[in-house]
N, C-alpha and C positions, 0 to 999 in steps of 0.2 A: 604889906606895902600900902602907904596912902595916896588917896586920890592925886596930890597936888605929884607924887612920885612917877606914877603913872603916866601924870599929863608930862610930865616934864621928859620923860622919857621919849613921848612919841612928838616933843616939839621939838624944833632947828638948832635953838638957844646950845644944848652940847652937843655936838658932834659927835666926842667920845662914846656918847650909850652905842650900845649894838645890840643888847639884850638882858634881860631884866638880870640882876644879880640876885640870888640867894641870901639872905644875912644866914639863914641858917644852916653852914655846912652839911652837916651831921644828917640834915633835910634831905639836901640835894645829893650826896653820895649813895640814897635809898633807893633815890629815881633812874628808873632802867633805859636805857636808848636803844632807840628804833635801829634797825638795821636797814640800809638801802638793797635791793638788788636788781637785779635783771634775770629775766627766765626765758627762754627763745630755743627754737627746737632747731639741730643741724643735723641733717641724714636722719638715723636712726633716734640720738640723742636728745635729752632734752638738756639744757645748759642752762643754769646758773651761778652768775655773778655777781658776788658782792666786793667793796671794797672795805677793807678790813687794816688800812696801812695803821703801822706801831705795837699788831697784833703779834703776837710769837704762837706759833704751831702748837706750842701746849697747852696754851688760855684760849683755843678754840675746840669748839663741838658742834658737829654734826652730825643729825638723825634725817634717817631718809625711810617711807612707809611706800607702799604704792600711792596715795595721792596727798602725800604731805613733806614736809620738808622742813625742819627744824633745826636752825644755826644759832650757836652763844656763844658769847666769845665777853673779854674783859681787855680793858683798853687801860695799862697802866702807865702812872706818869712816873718820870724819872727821882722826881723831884716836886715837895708840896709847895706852892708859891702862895703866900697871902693875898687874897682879892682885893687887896687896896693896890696892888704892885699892878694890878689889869690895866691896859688902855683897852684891849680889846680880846674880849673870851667868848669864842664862837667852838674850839674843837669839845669835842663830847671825850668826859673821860671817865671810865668805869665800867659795869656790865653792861651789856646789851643782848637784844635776842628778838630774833625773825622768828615765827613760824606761819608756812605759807601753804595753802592748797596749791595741789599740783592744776593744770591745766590737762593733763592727760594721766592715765596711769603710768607708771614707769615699775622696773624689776629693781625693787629696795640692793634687793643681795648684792646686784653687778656694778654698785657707785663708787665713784672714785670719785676723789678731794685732790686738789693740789693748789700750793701758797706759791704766787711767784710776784713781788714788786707790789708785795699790800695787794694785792686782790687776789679772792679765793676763788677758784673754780670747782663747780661740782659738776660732773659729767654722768649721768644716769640714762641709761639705755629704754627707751618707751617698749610698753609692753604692747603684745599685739592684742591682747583682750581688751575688750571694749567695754562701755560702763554700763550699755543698755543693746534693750534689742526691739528692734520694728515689727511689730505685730502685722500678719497680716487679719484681716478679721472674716471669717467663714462665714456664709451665709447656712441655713437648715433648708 
């Protein structure tokens, strides 16, 4: 992409840009996308949230560790549209994938997943082990 592309992109003059287009497909269907989520603890649980809408239950995977957390999933389109037919191409489509540290430990074995309205829930039970211990220190 050349500079004068660039500038013109980030001036007033088209309305239309929204974000830099690819020329080269083949490129951009290689590039992975970020997964949003939210992680928040309820009672015993720790929860997280991603949204995932257009995803189907069998193009998703999740790995759950005591302090890890690993979601991938593939976002496909119905239909391939030429990017000249674009006014505006902001949704992300193709692989994507999270992996995130836990903020607490949690028990891998006891997670449940459930898909309800594009957003995935993952509901994992905190463990009571702790990640360190406070020393006291003795004197002689």
């Amino acid at each position: 992409m050349s500079k004068s592309e660039i500038e013109k992109f980030f001036s007033d003059e088209d309305e239309k840009n929204t974000e830099l287009l690819v020329e080269d497909e083949d490129w951009a269907e290689e590039i992975e996308g970020q997964l949003s989520v939210d992680i928040f603890e309820e009672g015993g649980d720790l929860i997280i949230k991603a949204p995932v809408a257009g995803v189907k239950k069998e193009d998703l995977e999740v790995s759950v560790t005591e302090d890890m957390i690993s979601i991938r999933g593939k976002r496909e389109r119905e239909k391939k549209e030429k990017m000249d037919d674009y006014h505006i191409h902001e949704c992300y489509w193709g692989s994507f994938s999270r992996t995130q540290s836990l903020p607490t430990q949690v028990l891998a074995d006891k997670a449940e997943a459930s898909l309800k309205d594009g957003l995935l829930t993952i509901r994992v039970p905190k463990s009571s082990k702790t990640k360190g211990k406070l020393l006291k220190i003795k004197t002689d």
